[in-house]
N, CA, C and O atoms as a DFTB+ gen file, in Angstrom:
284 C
 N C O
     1  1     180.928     314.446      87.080
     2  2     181.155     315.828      86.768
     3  2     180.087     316.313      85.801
     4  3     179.602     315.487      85.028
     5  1     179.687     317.544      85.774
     6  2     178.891     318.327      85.137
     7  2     177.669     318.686      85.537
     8  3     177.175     318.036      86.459
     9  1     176.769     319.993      84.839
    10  2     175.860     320.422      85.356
    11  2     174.380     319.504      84.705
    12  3     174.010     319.198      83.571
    13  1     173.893     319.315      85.940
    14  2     172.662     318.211      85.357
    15  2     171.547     318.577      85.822
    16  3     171.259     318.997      86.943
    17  1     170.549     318.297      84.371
    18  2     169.332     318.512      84.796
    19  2     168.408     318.385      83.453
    20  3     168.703     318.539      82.268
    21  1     167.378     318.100      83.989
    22  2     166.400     317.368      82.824
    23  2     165.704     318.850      82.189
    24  3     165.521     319.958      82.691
    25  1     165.440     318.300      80.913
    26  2     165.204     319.564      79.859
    27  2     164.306     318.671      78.716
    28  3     164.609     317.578      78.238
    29  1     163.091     319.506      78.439
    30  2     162.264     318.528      77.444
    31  2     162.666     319.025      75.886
    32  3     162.844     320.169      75.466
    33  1     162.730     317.908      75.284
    34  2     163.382     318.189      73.707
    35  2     162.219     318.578      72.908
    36  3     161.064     318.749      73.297
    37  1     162.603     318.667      71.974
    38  2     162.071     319.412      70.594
    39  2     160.822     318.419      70.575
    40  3     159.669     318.847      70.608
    41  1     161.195     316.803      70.509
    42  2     159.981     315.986      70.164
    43  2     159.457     315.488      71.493
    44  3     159.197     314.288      71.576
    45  1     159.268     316.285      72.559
    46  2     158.721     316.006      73.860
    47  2     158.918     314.770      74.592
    48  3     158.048     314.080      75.124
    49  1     160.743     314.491      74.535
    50  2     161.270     313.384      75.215
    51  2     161.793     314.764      76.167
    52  3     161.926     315.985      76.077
    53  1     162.007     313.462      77.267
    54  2     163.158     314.254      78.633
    55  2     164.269     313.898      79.044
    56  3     164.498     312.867      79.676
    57  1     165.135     314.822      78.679
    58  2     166.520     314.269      78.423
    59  2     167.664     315.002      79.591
    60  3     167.305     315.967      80.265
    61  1     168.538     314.629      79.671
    62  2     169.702     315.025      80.441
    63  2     170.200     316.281      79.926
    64  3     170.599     316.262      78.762
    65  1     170.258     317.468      80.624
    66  2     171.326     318.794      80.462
    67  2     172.620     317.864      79.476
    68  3     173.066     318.188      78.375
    69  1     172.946     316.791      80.221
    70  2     174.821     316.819      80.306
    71  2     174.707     316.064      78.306
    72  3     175.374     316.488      77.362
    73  1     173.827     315.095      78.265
    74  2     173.610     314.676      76.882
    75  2     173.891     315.890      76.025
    76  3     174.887     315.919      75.301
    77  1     173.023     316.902      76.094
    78  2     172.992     317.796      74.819
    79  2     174.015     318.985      74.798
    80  3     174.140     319.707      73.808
    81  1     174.702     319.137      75.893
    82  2     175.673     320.451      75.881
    83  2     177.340     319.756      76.468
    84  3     177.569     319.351      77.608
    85  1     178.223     319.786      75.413
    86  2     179.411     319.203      75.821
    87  2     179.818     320.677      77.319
    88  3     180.479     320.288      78.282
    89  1     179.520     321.638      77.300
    90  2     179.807     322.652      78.231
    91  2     179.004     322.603      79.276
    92  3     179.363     323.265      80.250
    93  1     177.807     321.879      79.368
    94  2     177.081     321.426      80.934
    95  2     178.149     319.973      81.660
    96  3     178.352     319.714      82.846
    97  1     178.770     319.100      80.142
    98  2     178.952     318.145      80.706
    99  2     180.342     318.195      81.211
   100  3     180.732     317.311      81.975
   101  1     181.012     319.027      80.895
   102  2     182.249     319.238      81.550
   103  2     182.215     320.148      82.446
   104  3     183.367     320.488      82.712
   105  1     181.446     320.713      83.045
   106  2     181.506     321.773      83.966
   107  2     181.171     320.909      85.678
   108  3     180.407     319.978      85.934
   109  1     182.098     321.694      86.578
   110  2     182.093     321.167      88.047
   111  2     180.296     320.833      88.547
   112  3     179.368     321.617      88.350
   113  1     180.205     319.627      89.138
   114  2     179.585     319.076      89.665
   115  2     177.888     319.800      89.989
   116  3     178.170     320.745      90.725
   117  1     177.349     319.804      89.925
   118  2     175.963     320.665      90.695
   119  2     174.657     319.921      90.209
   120  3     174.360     319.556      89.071
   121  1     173.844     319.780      91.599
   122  2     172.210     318.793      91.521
   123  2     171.387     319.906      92.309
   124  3     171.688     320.548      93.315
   125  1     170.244     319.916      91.509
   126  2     169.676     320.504      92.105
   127  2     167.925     319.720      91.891
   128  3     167.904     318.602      91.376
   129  1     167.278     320.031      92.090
   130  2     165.219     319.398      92.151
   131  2     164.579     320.366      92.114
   132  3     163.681     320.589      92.925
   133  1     165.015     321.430      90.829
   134  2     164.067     322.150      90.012
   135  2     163.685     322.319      89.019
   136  3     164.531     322.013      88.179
   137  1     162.612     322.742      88.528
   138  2     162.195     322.884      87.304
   139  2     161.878     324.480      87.107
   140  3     161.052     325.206      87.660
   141  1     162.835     324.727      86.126
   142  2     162.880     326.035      85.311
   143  2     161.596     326.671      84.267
   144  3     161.336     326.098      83.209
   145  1     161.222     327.292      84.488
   146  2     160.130     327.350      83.565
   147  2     159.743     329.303      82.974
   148  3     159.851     330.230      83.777
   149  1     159.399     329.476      81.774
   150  2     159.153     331.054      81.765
   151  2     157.879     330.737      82.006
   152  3     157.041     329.908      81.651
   153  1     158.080     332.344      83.259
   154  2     156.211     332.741      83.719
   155  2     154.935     332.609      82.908
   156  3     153.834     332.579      83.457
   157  1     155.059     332.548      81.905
   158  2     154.212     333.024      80.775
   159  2     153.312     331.654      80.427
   160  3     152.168     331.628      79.974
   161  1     154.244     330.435      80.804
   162  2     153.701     329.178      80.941
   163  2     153.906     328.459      82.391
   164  3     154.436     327.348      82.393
   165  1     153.571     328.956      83.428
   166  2     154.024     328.574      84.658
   167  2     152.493     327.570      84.916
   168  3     152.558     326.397      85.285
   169  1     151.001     328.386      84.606
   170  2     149.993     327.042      84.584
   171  2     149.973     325.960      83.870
   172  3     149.439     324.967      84.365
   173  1     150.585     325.879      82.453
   174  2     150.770     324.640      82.022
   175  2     152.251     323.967      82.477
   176  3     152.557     322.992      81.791
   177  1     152.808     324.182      83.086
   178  2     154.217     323.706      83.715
   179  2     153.636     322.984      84.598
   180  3     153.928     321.798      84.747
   181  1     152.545     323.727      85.453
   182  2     152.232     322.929      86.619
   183  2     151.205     321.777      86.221
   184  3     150.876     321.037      87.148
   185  1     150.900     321.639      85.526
   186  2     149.429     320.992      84.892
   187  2     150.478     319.616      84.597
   188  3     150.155     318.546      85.113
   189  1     151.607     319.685      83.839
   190  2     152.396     318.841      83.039
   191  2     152.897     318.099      84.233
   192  3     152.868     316.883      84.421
   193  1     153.549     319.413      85.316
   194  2     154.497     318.053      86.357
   195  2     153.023     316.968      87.161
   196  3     153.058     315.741      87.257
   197  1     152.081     317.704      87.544
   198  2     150.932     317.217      88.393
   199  2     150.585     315.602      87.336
   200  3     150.446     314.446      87.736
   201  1     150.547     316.021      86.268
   202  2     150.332     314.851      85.018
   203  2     151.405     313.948      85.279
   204  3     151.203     312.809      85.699
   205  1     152.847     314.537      84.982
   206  2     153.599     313.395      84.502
   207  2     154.424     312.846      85.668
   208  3     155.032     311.789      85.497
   209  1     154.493     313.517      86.902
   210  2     155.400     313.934      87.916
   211  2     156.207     312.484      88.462
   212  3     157.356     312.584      88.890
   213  1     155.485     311.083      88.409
   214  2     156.431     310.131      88.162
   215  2     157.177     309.710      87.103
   216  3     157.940     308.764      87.298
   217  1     157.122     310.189      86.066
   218  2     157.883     309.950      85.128
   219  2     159.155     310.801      85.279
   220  3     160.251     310.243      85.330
   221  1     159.039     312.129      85.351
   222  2     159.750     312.889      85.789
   223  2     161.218     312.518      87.079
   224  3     162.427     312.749      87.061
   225  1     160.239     311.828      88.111
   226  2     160.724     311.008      89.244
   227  2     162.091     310.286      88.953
   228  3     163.205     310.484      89.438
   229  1     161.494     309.056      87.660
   230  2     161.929     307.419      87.685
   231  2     162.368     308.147      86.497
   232  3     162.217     307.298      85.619
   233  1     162.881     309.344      85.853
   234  2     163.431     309.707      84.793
   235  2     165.003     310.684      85.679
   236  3     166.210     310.551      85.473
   237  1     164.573     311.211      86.233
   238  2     165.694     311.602      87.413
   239  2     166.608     310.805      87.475
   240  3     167.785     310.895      87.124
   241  1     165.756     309.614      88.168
   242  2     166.643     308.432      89.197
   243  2     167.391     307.645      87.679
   244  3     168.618     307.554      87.721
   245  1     166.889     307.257      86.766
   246  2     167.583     307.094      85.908
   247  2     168.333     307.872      85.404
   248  3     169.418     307.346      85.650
   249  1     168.579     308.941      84.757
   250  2     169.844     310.014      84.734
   251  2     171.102     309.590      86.010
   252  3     172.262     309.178      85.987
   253  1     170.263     309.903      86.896
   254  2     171.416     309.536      88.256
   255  2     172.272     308.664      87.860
   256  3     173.449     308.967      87.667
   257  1     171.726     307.272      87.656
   258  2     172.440     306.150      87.686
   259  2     172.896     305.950      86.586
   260  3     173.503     304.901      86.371
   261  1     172.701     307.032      85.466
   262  2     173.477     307.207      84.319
   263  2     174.746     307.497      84.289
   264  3     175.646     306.911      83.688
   265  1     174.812     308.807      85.238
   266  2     175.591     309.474      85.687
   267  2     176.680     308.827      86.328
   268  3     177.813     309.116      85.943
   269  1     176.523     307.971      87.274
   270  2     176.759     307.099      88.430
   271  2     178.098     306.307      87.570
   272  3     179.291     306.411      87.852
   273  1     177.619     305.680      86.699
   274  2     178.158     304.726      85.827
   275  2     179.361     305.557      84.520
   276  3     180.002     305.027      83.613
   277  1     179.298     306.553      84.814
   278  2     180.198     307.550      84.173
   279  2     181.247     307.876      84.925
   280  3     182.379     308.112      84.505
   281  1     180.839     307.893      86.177
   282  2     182.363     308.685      86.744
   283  2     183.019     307.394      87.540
   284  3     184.109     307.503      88.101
């Protein structure tokens, strides 16, 4: 259960929606494979996923199986 999705922190780790908001983590179910971003930085958004975009990946799939092991 809850709304999930990766969000970069204050000290440029990437962390789980459901970790930081008790109201993402109780809320009904939803996955989605996007990344949110304001326009204003949409070329360095893209610069970052093109850079980091397996980490991003094998940071997913780990959440998942975070997740997995929760319910």
């Amino acid at each position: 259960m809850g709304v999930y999705f990766q969000t970069l922190s204050d000290n440029n780790k990437i962390i789980s929606s459901i970790e930081i908001s008790d109201i993402l983590k109780n809320s009904p179910d939803l996955k989605t494979n996007y990344i949110f971003a304001n326009p204003n930085i949409k070329d360095n958004v893209k610069k970052y996923i093109d850079k980091n975009k397996d980490n991003i990946i094998e940071s997913t799939k780990l959440c998942e199986l975070q997740e997995e092991k929760r319910s």
